[in-house]
N, C-alpha and C positions, 0 to 999 in steps of 0.2 A: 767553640766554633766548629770543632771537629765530632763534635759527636753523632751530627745526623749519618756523618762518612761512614764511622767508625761501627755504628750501628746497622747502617742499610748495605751496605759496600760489601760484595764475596767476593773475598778474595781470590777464592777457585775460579768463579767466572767472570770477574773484569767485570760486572753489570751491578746495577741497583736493584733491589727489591728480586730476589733470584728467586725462580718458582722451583728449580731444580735443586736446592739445597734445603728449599723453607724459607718463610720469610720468617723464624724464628731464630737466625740464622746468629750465637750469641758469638763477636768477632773472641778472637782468643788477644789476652794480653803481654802474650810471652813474649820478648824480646828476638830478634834476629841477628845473625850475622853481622859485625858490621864489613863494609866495605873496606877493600886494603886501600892504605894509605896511599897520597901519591909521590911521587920520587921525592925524596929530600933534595936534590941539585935541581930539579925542575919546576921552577914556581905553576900554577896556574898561566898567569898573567901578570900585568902592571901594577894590578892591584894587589897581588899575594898576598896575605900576612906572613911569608919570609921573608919579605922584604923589610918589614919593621926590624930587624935584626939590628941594621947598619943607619933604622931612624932612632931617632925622636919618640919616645911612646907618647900617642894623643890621647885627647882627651876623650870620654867614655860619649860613645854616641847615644840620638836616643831613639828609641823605637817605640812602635806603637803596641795595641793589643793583637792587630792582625799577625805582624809579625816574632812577636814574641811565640804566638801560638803554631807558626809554622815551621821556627828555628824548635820549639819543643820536639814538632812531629817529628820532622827529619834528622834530629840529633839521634832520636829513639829507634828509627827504621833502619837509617846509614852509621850509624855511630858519630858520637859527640868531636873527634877529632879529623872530621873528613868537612874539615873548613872549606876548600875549596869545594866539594859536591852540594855542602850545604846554600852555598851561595848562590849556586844556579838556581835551585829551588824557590829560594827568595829573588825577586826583581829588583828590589830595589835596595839590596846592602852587596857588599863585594866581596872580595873575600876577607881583606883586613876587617872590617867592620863585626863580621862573624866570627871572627879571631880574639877579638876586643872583645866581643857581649860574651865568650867561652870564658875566657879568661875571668872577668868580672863575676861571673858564677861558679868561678874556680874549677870546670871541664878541666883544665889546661895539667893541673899536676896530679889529678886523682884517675883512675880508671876506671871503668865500666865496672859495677861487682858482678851482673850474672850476664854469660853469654852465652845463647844457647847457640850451640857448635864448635866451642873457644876453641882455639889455635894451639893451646896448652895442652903441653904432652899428657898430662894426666886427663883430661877429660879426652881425648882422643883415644886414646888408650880402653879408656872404659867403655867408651861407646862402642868402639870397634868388637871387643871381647863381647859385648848383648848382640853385635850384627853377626858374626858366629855361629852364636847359637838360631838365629832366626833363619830356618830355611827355607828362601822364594823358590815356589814350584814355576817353574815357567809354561808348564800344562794346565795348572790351576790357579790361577790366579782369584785373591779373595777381593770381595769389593770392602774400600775402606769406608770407615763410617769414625769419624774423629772419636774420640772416647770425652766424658764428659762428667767426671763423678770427685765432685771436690771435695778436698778432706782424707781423699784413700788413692793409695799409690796403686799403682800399675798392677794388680793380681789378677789370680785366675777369673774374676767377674768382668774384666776391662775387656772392650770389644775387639783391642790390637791386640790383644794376650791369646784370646780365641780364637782370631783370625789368624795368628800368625804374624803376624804384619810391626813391623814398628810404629813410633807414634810419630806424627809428622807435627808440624806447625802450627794447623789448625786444630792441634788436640787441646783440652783443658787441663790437662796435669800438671805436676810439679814443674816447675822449671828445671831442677835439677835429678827428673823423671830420667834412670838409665834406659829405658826403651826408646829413646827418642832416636833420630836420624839424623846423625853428627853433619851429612855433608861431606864430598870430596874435598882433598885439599893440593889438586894437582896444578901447580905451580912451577912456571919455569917454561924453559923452550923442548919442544919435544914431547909434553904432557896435553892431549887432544882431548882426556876423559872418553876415547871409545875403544879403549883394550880392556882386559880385565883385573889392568892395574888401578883402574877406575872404582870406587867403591858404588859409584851411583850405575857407571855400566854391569858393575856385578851382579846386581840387584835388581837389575831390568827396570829402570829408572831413569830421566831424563834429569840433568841437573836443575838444582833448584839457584837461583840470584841472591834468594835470602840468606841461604847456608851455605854455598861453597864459597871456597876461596880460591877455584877456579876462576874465568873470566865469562861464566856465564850472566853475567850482569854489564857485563861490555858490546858496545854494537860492534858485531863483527861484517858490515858491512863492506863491500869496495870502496865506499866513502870517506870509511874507518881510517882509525890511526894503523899502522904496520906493526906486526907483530917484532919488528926489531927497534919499534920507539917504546912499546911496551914490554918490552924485556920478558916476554912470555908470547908462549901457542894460545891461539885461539880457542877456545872449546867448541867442540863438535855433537857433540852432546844435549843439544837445544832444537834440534831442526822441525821438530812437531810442534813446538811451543810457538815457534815463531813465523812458524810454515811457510817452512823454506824446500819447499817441492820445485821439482825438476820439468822442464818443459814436455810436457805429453799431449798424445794427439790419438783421440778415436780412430779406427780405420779398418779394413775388411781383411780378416784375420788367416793367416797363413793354415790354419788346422780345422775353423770353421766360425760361422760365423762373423760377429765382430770382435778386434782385439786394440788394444794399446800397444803403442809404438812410441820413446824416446825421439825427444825432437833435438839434443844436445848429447856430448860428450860425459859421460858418466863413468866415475872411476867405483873401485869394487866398496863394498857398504857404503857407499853415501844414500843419505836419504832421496826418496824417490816422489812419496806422496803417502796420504793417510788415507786408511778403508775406512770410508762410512758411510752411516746409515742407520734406521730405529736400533734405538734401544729398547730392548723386549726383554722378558722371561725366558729362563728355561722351559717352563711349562709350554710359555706362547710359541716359542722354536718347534717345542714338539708339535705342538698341534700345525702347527703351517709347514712342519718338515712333509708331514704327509700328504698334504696338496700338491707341495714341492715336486714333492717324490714320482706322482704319478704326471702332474708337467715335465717330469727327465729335464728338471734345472733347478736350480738353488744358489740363493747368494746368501746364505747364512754363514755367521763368522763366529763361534767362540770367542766371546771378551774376557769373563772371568766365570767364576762357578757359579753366581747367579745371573748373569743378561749375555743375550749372545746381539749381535749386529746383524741385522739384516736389511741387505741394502738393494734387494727388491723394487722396490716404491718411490724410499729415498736416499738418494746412493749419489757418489761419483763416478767419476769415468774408471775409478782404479775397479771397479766391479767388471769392466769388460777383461782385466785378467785372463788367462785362459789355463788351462792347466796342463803340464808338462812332468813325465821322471824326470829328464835332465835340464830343469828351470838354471835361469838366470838371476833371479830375484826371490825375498824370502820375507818372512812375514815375522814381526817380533812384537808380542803384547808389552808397551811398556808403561810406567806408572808416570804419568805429567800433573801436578797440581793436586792432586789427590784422586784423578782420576785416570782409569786404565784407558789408553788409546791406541789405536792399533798402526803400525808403524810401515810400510813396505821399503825394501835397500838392495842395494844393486849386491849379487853375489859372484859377479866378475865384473871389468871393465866394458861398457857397454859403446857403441857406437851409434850415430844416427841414424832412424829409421830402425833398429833393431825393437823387435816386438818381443812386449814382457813375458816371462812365465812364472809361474811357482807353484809348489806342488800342494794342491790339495789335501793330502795327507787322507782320501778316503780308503775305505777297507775296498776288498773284493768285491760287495754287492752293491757297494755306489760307486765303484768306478765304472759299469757298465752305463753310466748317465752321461761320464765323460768322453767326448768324440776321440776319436782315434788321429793323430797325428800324422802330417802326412813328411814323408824326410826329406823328397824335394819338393819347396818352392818358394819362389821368389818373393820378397815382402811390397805389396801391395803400396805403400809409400816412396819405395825408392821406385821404384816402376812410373809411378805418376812425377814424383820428381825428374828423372830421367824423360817421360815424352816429354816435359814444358822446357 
């Protein structure tokens, strides 16, 4: 039942039949993260299978083929002992009932054999010791390209070995491939995943759901549970993935032109919004830098060392930008899903109607493209706020 999923489904882009990856696109079978367990003193619900403790054990329920096939998937994605997660999945069993059919196929006293990211000192360990050695340039970023070659480990012929880069999820290798990307495991109150205690922040990487044992697989919504029922920080760490951008507002630009202005209260690195715009060549950068050049403007972005963004044509408002030495805001290429995307974050506390900057980072002969700043004057939004 699952194999048209399993087959058409990229995982990188959330779509079927992805023209961006190939529609030859072969899913990887390697197992995930599971989910951390839920409180032993706090059942789900009514229904828990803790509660059978102090019953009666019943009798073995039955299911059909649909959901046999869906208690499979989700054993395999979430892990076999996250009875409670599994049950929301299925509609129509609870959570004892899910407790019962683990139990009946004997989940209940054996564990998982492979886990890619395990929790166990020794494979953390190892992972960590290959993350070491692999050094992310944060000016160069390589584009990934999953590796695919079965039968032969991770050497100098594998694309993540050339690139530099570790092997993520979507790669085809050993399961127990030491290249691979263990995933944070920052857990606990106080642990946000955005210092550089973070192994995913280290790495210029956004946390992944499948491999940390972060709470980047938890909604961290106002809606949300409080981070003092979950006995842990929220992770911070996700804000492009789930685009979680801040209220901005086009508007007539304090240095020239048009710029962007914060429409809320913004504390220093939170995310702000995502640059974008075509994904081109280097080659094709060069060739339209120099149209660019003689129009005295340009919204081309460095992504990695082969495609730069240019968001020209098709752009957001973060393109109205304007460029400043003493910005407020700053730019960081990070890895989401396998792919690089470009990140904008507050680099002081920001106030409303405050207009964005960050610095361009041109040489001497392109910054005469850039307007000249002027040191007093008022920002065009508050002004308008103020006459209404």
């Amino acid at each position: 039942m699952m194999h048209s999923y399993s087959s058409l489904w990229c995982r990188r882009c959330y779509v079927y039949d992805c023209k961006l990856h190939g529609t030859d696109f072969r899913p990887s079978e390697n197992r995930k993260r599971p989910r951390p367990l839920n409180d032993k003193n706090k059942p789900c619900g009514v229904d828990c299978y803790m509660h059978l403790k102090r019953e009666a054990r019943s009798p073995y329920d039955k299911w059909n083929d649909v959901e046999i096939a869906l208690f499979r998937k989700a054993a395999l994605l979430i892990g076999s002992k996250n009875y409670c997660q599994i049950a929301d999945i299925i509609p129509s069993k609870n959570c004892k009932q899910v407790y019962r059919r683990s139990r009946a196929l004997g989940e209940v006293e054996k564990e998982q054999e492979v886990e890619v990211g395990s929790s166990s000192d020794e494979a953390k360990k190892k992972s960590r010791k290959i993350m070491t050695k692999i050094v992310i340039d944060a000016e160069n970023h390589s584009e990934y390209h999953p590796c695919d070659h079965p039968g032969r480990p991770c050497d100098f012929n594998c694309p993540c070995k050339k690139g530099n880069v570790p092997c993520e999820k979507y790669c085809h290798c050993d399961l127990d491939c030491p290249r691979r990307f263990p995933g944070c495991n920052c857990y606990g109150f106080g642990k946000t995943c955005s210092n550089r205690g973070c192994i995913c922040f280290t790495n210029y990487r956004e946390c992944d759901p499948d491999l940390c044992g972060c709470t980047a697989s938890e909604c961290n919504t106002s809606h949300s549970v409080s981070e003092t029922d979950m006995g842990r920080s929220l992770c911070k760490n996700v804000a492009i993935q789930r685009r979680q951008a801040k209220h901005t507002i086009v508007g007539i630009s304090t240095v020239a032109g048009w710029g962007l202005f914060v429409r809320e209260h913004v504390k220093k690195n939170e995310y702000l919004g995502e640059y974008i715009g075509e994904v081109i060549s280097q080659t094709e950068a060069d060739r339209r830098g120099k149209i660019y050049d003689k129009r005295r403007t340009s919204f081309l972005f460095n992504l990695n060392k082969e495609f730069v963004v240019d968001a020209t044509r098709k752009g957001n408002k973060f393109r109205f930008i304007n460029h400043s030495q003493d910005p407020n805001a700053y730019c960081r290429v990070t890895l989401v899903k396998g792919e690089h995307r470009i990140g904008i974050y507050a680099l002081c506390d920001l106030e409303p109607g405050s207009e964005l900057f960050f610095d361009y980072r041109y040489d001497g002969e392109a910054l005469k493209f850039v307007p000249n700043e002027r040191e007093l004057a008022a920002s065009p939004v508050k002004s308008i706020s103020n006459g209404k």
